[in-house]
C-alpha positions, 0 to 999 in steps of 0.5 A, spaced: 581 922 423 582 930 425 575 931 423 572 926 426 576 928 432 574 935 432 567 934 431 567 930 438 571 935 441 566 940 439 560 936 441 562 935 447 564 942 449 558 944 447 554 938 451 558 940 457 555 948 457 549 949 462 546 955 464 545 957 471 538 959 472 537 966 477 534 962 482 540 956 482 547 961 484 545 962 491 548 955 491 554 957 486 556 963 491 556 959 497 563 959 500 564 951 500 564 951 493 569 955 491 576 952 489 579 955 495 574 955 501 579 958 507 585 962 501 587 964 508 588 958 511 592 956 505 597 962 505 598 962 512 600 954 511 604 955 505 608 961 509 609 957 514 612 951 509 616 956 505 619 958 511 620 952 514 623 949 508 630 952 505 628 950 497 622 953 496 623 953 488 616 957 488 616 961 493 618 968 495 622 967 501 625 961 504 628 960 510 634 956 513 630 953 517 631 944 519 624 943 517 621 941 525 614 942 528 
């Protein structure tokens, strides 16, 4: 069962690998595409959260603050 589960793991990696062609990375490199298209944006609203917020767990700094807009 283990071999059988491993062969199927490594087939499907294997499967799932593709080369990129030169001519294809222009669309790859576009903004859009990334995981984070606006990482400013995204660190300006968690600062904003973790200080509006008293338990940021994850946070560098946290604020007392009553959680109001």
């Amino acid at each position: 069962m283990k071999l059988l589960f491993t062969l199927f793991l490594l087939t499907s990696i294997c499967c799932g690998c593709a080369e990129v062609k030169p001519w294809e990375r222009g669309i790859l490199a576009k903004p859009h595409m990334a995981p984070d298209p606006h990482p400013l944006q995204s660190e300006l609203r968690g600062h904003t959260y973790s200080s509006r917020e008293a338990g940021g767990a994850g946070a560098t700094g946290s604020g007392g603050g009553c959680g109001c807009y």
